[in-house]
N, C-alpha and C positions, 0 to 999 in steps of 0.2 A: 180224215185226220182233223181233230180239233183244232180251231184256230187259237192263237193267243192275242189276249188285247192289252196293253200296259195304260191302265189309268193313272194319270199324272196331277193331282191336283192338291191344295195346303190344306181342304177343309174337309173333315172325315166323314162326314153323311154325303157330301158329295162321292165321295170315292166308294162309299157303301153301296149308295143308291144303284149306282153302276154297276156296280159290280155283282149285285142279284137281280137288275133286270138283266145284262147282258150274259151270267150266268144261264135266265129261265130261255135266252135265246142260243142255248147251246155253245157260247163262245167259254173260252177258257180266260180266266181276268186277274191279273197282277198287278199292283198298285203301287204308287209312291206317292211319299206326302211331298215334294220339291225336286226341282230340275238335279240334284248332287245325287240324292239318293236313287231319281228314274236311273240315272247313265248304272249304275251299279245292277241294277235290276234287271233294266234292257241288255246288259251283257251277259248276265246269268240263263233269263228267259227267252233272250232272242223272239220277241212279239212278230206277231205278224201284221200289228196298227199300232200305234201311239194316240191318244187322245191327251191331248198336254194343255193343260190349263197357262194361259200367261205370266199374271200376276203370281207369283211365290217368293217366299225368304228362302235364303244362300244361294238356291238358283234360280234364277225366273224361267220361261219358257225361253224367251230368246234367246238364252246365252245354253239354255241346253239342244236346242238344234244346232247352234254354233257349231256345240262339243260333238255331238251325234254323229252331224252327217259327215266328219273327219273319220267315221269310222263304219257304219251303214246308211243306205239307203232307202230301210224302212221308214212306208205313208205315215204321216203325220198328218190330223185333223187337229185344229185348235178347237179350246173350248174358250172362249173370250165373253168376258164381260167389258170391255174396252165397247167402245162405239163409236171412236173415232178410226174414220177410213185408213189413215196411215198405219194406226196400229195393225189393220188385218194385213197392209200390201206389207210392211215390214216382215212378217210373220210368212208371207208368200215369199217374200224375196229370198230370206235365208233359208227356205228348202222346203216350208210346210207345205203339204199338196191341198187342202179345203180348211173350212172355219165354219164355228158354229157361235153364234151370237148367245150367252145367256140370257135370259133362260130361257132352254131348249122344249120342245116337243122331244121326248123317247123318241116316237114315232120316224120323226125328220132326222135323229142322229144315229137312227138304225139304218135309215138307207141310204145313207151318206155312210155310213159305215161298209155297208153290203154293197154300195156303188164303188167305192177302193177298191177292195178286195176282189169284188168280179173283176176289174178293169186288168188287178193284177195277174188275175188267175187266167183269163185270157190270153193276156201277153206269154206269159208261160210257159202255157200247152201250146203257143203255134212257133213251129219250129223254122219258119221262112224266114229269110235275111232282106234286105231291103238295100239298093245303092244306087243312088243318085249323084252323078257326077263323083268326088272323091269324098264324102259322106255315107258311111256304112253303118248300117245297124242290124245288129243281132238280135230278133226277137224271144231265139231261146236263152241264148245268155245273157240277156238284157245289156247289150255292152255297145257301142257308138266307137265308131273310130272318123275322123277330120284328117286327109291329107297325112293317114297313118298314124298319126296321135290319136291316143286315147280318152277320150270325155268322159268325164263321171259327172252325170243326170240324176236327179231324181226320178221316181216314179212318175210326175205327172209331166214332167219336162220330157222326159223318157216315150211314153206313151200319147203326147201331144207331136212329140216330132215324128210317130209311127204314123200316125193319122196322116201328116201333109207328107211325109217321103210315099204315103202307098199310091198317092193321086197327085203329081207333079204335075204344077201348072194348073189348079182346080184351085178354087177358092171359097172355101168356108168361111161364113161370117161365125163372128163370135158366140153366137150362140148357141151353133150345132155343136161347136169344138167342145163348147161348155157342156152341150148334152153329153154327146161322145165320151169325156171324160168322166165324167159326175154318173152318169146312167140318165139321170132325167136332170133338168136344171134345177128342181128346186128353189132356194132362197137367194142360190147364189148369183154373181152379179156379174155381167158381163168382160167386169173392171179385172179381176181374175183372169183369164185367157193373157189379157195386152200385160200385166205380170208376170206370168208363166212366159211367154213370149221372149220378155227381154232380159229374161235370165237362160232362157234358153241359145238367145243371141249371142248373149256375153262368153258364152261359153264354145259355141259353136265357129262365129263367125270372126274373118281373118279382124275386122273394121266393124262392130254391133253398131257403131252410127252410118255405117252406110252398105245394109246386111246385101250380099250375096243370094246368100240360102234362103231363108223366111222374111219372103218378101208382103210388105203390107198394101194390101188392095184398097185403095182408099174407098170407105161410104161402107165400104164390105166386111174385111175383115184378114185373112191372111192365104198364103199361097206357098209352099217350096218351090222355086223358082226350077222350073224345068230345062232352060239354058242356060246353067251355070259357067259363066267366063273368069 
């Protein structure tokens, strides 16, 4: 089945250019010039990626993952010309799962592209549940439950906290988690993971200042705590 990709960006050869390379790569590609017009589109086409450019008039990208992710879960990749570090962790905190710095290599934002999508497609098809202490997750229905309350995760928050539930008490440094997620690391920065982290914290744990679950290995990197009290 065709996948669909919603390009999000205010300048129209940008939004062209994509949308016939990623056309000649077999994807199927829907476009908006502004974050007001993607939410319209993305509920019409229901994508299976978002490529969202930041900077835009009536809506920027942040305030459209705002709106978004009140309503799905679909990866989001930024397209950022921003170059200041906080713009990309802002952009992580409110739900995107990767960033791509303009201007891009095709090349590097195809497989950033096809590293989602596999990541997703994996999670998927494996039908095995995961529970550690009072922490469940559903890898077919991609769903988390805490102490029977139900967590609504993103994709990479989702598939980062797959990784330490399946090895409780092991500890991945930062840059395997990064592989793990990404498919290969790429451009990306280790600084990503410790963001995915403490929004997966905030979400997860009773106290994210003093986590239970996703414990930090110091020098190393993180760990699901295997005796959770």
């Amino acid at each position: 089945m065709t996948q669909t990709i919603l390009v999000v960006d205010d300048k129209a050869n940008v939004r062209a250019l994509l949308r016939d390379y990623l056309t000649e790569q077999g994807y199927r590609v829907a476009a908006a010039e502004n974050g007001r017009a993607a939410l319209f589109v993305a509920r019409q086409e229901k994508p299976d990626l978002i490529l969202l450019d930041i900077m835009m008039p009536q809506m920027d990208g942040y305030e459209f993952i705002r709106a978004w992710r009140r309503e799905a879960d679909t990866p989001i990749i930024l397209l950022t010309a921003r170059l200041e570090e906080t713009d990309k962790v802002l952009g992580l905190e409110l739900g995107a799962d990767d960033y791509v710095t303009k201007p891009f290599g095709m090349r590097e934002l195809l497989a950033r592209i096809r590293a989602v999508l596999r990541r997703l497609g994996r999670s998927q098809t494996n039908q095995s549940a995961l529970r550690v202490a009072d922490v469940m997750l559903d890898r077919d229905g991609r769903r988390v439950t805490v102490a029977g309350r139900e967590v609504s995760l993103t994709p990479s928050e989702f598939d980062l906290l797959a990784i330490l539930m399946a090895a409780p008490g092991r500890a991945f440094s930062r840059l395997e988690l990064l592989e793990r997620l990404q498919g290969v690391a790429l451009a990306g920065t280790e600084k990503t993971i410790n963001v995915h982290v403490r929004n997966l914290r905030t979400k997860i744990e009773p106290d994210p200042a003093h986590p239970r679950y996703v414990e930090t290995v110091f020098g190393i990197g993180y760990r699901f705590c295997q005796d959770v009290r």
